[in-house]
C-alpha positions in Angstrom: 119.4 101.4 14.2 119.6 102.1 17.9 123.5 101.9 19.0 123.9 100.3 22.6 126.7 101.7 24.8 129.0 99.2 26.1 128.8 98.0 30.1 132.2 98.7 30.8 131.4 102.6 29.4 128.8 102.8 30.8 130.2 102.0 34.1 133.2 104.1 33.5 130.7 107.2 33.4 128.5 106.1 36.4 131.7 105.6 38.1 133.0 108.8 37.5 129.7 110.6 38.6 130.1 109.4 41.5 133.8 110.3 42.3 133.5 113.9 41.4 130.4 114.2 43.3 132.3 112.4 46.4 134.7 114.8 45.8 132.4 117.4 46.3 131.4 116.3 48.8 134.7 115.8 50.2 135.8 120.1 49.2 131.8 121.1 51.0 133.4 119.3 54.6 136.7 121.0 54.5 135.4 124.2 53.9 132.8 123.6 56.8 135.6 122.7 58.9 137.1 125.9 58.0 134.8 128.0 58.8 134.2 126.1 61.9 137.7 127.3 63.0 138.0 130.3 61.1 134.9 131.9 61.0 135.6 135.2 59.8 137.2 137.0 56.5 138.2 140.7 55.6 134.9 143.3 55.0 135.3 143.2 51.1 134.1 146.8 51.2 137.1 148.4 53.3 139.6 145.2 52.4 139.6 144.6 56.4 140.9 148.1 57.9 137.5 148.9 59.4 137.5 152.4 57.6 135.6 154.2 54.9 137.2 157.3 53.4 135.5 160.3 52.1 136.4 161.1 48.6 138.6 163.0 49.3 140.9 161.2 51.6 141.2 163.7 54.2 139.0 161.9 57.3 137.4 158.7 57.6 134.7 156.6 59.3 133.8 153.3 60.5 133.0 150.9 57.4 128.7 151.0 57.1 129.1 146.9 56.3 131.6 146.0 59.1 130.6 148.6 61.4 134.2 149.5 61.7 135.5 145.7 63.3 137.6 145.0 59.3 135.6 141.8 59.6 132.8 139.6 58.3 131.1 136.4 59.0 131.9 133.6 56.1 128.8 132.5 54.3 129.6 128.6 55.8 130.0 130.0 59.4 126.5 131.5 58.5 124.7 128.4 57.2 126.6 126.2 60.6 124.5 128.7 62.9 121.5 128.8 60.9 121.8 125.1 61.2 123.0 124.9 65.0 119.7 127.3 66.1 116.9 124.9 65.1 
């Protein structure tokens, strides 16, 4: 015997589909926004100070990733000029 689902269930999931993928939506446009604004982070290789160490500790060089500016350009900031070039 096939069980039916009730409407008002049945809307109850549909309608929550759609809130959590309007909230998605929602989180996507702030953190474009963001990135709009703030378009860059801290080089995760050199935590921002723009220096690689040897192992020993004793001299140092520009960061090979961030070429020594600490910084890096946010994957949103990325896809926005990706975007803005066509």
């Amino acid at each position: 015997m096939i069980e039916s689902v009730p409407p008002l269930l049945a809307l109850a999931t549909a309608g929550s589909v759609l809130l959590l993928a309007a909230f998605g939506l929602v989180l996507a446009v702030i953190y474009l926004a963001g990135c709009r604004i703030w378009p860059y982070a801290n080089c995760p290789r050199c935590d921002g100070s723009g220096k690689s160490g040897s192992p020993t500790r004793k001299s140092f060089r520009n960061c090979p990733r961030c070429k020594g500016t600490g910084r890096r350009t946010r994957l949103g900031r990325r896809l926005l000029d990706r975007h803005s070039n066509r």
